[in-house]
N, C-alpha and C positions, 0 to 999 in steps of 0.2 A: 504494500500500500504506500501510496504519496499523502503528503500534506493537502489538506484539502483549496481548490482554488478562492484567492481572495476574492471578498464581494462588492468590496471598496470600488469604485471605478476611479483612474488615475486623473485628477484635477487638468493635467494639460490635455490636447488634441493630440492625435497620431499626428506626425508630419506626412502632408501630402505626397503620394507616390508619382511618380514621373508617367507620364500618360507612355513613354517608350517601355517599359518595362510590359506593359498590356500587348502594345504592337510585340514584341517579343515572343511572348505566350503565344498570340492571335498565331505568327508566323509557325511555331511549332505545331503547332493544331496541323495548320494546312499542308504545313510540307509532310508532317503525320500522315497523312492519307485522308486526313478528315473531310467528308465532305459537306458542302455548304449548300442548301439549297432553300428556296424560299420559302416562308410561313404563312401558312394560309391561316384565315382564322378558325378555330373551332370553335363547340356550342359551348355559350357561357358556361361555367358550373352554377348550380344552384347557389346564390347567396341570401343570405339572409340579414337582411338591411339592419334589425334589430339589434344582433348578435355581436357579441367580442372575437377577434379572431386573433391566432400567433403566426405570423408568417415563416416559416421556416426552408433554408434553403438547403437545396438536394446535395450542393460539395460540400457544404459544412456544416451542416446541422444544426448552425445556429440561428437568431431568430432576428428580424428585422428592430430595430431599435431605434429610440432617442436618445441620441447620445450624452452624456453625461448629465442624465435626467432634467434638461433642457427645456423650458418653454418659450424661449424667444424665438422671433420669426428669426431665419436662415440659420438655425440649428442644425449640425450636421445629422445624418440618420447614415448609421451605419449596425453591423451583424455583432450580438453578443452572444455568449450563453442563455439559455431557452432559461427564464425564468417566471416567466407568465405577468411581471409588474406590470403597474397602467402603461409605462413606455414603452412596451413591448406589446400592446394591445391596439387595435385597429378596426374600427368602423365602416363598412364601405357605403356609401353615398351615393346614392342613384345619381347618375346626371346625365341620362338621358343616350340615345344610341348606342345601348350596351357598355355602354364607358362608366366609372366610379372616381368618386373622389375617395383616399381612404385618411379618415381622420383619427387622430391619435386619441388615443383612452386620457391620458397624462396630460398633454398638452392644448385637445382640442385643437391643432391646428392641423395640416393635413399636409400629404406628401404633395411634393412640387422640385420641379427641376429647376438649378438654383440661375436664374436670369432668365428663367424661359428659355433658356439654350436650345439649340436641338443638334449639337456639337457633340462627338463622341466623345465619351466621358467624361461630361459636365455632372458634377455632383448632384446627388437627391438632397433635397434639406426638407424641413418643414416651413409651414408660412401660414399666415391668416388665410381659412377659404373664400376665396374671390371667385369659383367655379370657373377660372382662366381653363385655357386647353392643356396648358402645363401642370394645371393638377387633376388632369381628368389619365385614365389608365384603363384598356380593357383588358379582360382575362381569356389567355388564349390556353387552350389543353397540350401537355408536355403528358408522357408516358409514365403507369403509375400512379396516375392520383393526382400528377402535379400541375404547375399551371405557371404560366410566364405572365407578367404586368406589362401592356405597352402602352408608351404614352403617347395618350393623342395630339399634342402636339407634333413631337418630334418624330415617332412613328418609331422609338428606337424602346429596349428593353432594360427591366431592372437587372442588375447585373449587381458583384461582390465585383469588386476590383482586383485583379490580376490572379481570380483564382484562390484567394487567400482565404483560411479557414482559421486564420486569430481573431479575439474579440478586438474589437474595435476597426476590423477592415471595415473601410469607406464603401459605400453603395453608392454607384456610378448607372449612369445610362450609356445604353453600347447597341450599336444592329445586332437583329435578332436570329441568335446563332442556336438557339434551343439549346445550350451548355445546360449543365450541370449547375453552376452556378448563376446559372439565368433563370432556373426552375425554384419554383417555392410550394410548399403545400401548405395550406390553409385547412388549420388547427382551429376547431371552434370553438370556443369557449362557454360555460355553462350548462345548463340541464341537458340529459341525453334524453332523448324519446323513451318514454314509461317503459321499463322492463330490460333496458339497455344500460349499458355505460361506456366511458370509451378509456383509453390507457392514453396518461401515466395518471394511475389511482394516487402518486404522492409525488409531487415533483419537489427536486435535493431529495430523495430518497434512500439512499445505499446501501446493502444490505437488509432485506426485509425482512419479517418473521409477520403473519396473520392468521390469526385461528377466529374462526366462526364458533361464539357461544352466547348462550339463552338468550336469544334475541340481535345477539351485534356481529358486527364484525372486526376486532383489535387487529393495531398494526403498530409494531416499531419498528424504528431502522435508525442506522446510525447515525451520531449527531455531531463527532469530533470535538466535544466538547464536553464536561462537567456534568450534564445531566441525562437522566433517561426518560426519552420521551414516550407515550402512548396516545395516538387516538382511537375512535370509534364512532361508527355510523351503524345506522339497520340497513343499508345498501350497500353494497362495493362500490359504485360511483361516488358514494355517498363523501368516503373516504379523501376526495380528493379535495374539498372544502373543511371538514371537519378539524378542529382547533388539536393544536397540540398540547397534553397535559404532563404535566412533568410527573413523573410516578417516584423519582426519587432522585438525592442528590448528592454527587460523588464529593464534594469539596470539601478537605479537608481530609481525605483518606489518605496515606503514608504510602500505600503501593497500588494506586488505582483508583488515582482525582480524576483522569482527565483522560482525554483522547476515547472516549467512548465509542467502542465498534459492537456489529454484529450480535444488536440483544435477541435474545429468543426466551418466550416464558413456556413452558409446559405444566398441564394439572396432574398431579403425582399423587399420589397416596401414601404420607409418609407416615413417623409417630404422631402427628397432630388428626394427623386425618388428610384429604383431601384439601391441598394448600397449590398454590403455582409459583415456580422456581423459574426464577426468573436470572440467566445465563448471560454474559456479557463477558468482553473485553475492556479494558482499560490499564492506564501505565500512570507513569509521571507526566508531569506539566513541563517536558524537555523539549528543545527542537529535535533533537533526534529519539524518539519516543519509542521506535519499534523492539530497540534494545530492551524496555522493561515493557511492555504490554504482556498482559498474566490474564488469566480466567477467574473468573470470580460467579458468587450466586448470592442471589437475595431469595426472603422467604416472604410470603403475603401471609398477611394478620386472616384473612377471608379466603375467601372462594370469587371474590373478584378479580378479574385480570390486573385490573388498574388499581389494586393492593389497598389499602395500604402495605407500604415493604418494610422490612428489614433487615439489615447488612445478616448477611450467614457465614459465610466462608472462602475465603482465598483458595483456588483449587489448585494449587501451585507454586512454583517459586521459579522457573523458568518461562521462557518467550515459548508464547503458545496462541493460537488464534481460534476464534468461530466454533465456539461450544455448543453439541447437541446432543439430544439423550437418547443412545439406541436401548431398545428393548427386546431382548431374545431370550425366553423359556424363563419368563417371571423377572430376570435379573435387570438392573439398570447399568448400563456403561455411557463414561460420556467421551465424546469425540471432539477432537480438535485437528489440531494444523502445527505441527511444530519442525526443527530443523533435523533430518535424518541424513546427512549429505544435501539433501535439498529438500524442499518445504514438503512436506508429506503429510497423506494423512494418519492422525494416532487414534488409539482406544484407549480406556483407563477403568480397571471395574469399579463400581461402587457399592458398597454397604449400606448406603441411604443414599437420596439426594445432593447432599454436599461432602459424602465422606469417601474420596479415595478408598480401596481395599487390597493396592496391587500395583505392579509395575506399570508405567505408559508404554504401549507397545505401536510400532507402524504395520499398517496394516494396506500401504499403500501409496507410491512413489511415482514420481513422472516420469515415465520409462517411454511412454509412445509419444512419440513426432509433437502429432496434435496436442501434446501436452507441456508442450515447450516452446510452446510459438510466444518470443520476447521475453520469457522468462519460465523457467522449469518450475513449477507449481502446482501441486494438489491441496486443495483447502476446500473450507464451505461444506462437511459432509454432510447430507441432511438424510435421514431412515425411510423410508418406502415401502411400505407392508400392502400387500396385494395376493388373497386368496393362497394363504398359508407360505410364501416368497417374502423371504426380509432382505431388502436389496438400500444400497448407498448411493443418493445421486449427488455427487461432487464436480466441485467447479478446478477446473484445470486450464493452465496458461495465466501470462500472468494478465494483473486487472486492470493493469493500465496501458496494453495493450489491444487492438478491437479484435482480437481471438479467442479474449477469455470465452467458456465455452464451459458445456456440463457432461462430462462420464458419468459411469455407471460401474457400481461394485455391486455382483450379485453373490448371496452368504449358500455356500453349496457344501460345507462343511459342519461339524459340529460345534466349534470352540471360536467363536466370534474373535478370541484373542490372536487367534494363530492366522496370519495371513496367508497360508496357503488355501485355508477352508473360504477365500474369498477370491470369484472370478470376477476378471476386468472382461469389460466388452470392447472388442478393438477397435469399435469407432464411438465417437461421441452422438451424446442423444438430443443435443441441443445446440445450435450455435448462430454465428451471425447470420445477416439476410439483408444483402443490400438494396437488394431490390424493394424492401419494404422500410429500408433505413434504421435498420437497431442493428448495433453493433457490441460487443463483449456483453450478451445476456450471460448471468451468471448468478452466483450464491443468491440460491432458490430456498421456498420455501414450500408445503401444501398445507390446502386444508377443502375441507368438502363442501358443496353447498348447504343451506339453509336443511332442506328438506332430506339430505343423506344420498341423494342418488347420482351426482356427480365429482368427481375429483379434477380437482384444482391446481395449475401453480402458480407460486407467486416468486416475483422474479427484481432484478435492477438491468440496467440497460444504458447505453449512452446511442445518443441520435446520431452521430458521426462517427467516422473512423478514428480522427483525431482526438477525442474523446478519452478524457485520465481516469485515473483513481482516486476521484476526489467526490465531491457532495454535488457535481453536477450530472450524477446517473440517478436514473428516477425506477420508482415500482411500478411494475404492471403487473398486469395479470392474464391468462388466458386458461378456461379449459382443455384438461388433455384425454384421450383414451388410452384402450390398451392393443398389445400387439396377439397374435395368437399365441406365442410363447411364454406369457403373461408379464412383458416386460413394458415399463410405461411408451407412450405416443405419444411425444410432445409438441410435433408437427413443428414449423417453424413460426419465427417470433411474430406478433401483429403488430404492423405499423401502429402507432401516435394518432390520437384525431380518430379513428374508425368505429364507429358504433356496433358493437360488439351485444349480445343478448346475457339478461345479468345469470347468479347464478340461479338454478331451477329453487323454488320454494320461498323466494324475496316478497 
């Protein structure tokens, strides 16, 4: 794991890029083979004049912006991180001939090309709507979902400038070459039609953990900071508005303030009775933190998920990641991530819910390809019980590369401890899809619908390739089935934005 991305945006502007650097690229394109040829218009997509949208572009995943949270007219508008703020939200504005004006959530003002240009690469800014032709745009259909903005002035396309997938590249107007970065898809914001929802259920989400109980639906994920969060809705959609409550708070603990990763609660049956154990990472308040991050458990006073907690037990005293409780023939063990040669997965039996009873053992290592794309990594193991089959789906490669991805450990032996009683499957059951735009899905979680008749995963994601290991991958969800051999069917990831049917029994 990395440090997670600042949220600060930097007081100055980028310095403007040289319009030859663009001619540059443009020339690689075409001496590439690329061919050019002209855009016709296609059928509007449906919009909805009402609605909030996030514009999101196809090279970089990131999402149209105002730049340094700006309301004055010729405010620059350029690509940040997908965080859904009012300056990142957009209104489109009938104006007449299939054309829109699209006004900012934040600023109320609306895109416009900066002097009416209609000069290649004349910047987009924002500015008061005067329904000029320089802020009017129609929407033309790109492949996949997506859709190019052109403006009717200039008759030229919204473009990222020279190809660039960092936060704060400048949004330029360019002829309409249908690029990648000329393409956006339009992300709706608010209510999904009854019965629906659409992903990301938690944006800054990473590492989820959601279990469906009497009545709700609970979700953490990691916060990189001091405290542990939970929310809850009675919908999965629900989730993606619902407040964050803090269930407890690390500050002040000696080996395990801060850096908060990867919680997971499970309801166990211990001496108290029926209480949930509630499993996290966390270290010191250091820049370099990964050296002390340890496993730790809290215990709930109730049978509420959302506790009240308190502090249980250090599960350790070495670097260990991404605890979870597997269960085989009554016993509990719990799983993590620690260093065997390289990041591997462990087991550890337990006595109770917070009591070690035995050595950590590895029970599994990145020996295939696919598990070493950018960094040699097995972690995130989470347990999969399916018609008497007690199987591991684990995330492998590393997470801030866009390969991380999900294996599969199935238990074909007797002694959960001894790794040879566990088969690897030699391809992975889950991984990117760029054609739908998620990239490094990984450290999963399940849980079943409302009504018991469907099984669930719940998942983190980043929208671009470039995309880290920080707090800008978000949770989604999708239902999976099964294969004939009773191993799960995770099908691949669903794009962002797509109304999805909720889960059966909501």
């Amino acid at each position: 794991m990395t440090s997670p991305a600042r949220t600060a945006r930097p007081p100055a502007r980028l310095r403007r890029q040289r319009l030859g650097l663009l001619l540059a690229v443009l020339a690689l394109l075409v001496g590439g083979g690329t061919t050019i040829t002209p855009q016709q218009a296609a059928a509007v997509p449906a919009i909805d004049t009402n609605a909030s949208y996030v514009l999101v572009n196809r090279n970089s995943g990131k999402a149209l912006d105002v730049y340094n949270l700006a309301t004055a007219d010729g405010a620059e508008i350029v690509q940040w991180a997908r965080n859904d703020g009012a300056w990142q939200q957009w209104q489109f504005i009938d104006a007449g001939g299939g054309y829109y004006r699209l006004r900012s959530r934040h600023s109320g003002k609306v895109l416009d090309v900066a002097g009416s240009s209609t000069a290649d690469g004349a910047g987009i800014v924002q500015w008061t709507d005067q329904n000029r032709a320089s802020q009017q745009f129609r929407l033309v259909d790109s492949p996949d979902g997506y859709v190019r903005l052109i403006n009717r002035n200039s008759g030229k396309a919204l473009d990222v400038l020279n190809f660039s997938t960092a936060d704060g590249a400048r949004v330029i107007q360019w002829p309409d070459l249908n690029g990648a970065n000329q393409q956006w898809q339009l992300v709706k914001l608010g209510a999904s039609t009854p019965g629906t929802f659409t992903n990301p259920i938690k944006r800054n989400g990473p590492d989820p953990w959601l279990q469906y109980h009497d009545g709700y639906y609970y979700l953490a994920t990691t916060t990189w900071n001091s405290t542990i969060t939970m929310r809850r809705s009675t919908t999965l959609g629900g989730l993606a508005t619902a407040p964050d409550t803090t269930v407890f708070n690390l500050a002040g603990r000696p080996n395990g303030c801060c850096n908060m990763w990867a919680p997971e609660f499970h309801l166990i049956d211990g001496p108290n009775g029926p209480r949930w154990y509630l499993y996290y990472v966390a270290g010191q308040n250091v820049a370099d933190y990964n050296p002390t991050q340890r496993l730790h458990v809290l215990e709930s006073e109730g049978t509420d998920p959302m506790g009240p907690y308190h502090f249980k037990a250090d599960l350790g005293n070495t670097w260990e990641l991404d605890p979870s409780i597997l269960r085989v023939n009554g016993k509990l063990y719990l799983l993590g991530s620690a260093i065997d040669g390289t990041q591997s997965l462990t087991i550890t039996p337990l006595s109770d819910p917070w009591t070690p009873s035995g050595a950590r053992r590895t029970i599994s290592s990145p020996t295939l390809s696919w598990e070493r794309q950018t960094g040699a990594v097995n972690e995130g193991a989470e347990p999969l019980y399916h018609n008497g089959r007690t199987m591991i789906v684990y995330s492998a490669s590393a997470c801030w590369g866009p390969d991380y991805k999900l294996g599969l450990l199935t238990f074909t032996g007797t002694d959960p401890l001894n790794r040879s009683h566990w088969t690897k499957s030699p391809n992975p059951v889950f991984q990117r899809n760029d054609a739908n735009g998620v990239y490094a899905p990984g450290h999963n979680g399940f849980f079943t619908s409302p009504d018991g008749t469907e099984d669930w995963i719940v998942y983190h994601a980043n929208d671009s390739a470039s995309g880290g290991c920080d707090m800008n991958r978000s949770t989604r969800a999708q239902r999976f089935t099964w294969n004939a051999d009773g191993t799960p069917n995770f099908g691949t990831p669903v794009r962002t934005g797509v109304e999805l049917p909720a889960p059966s029994g909501e």
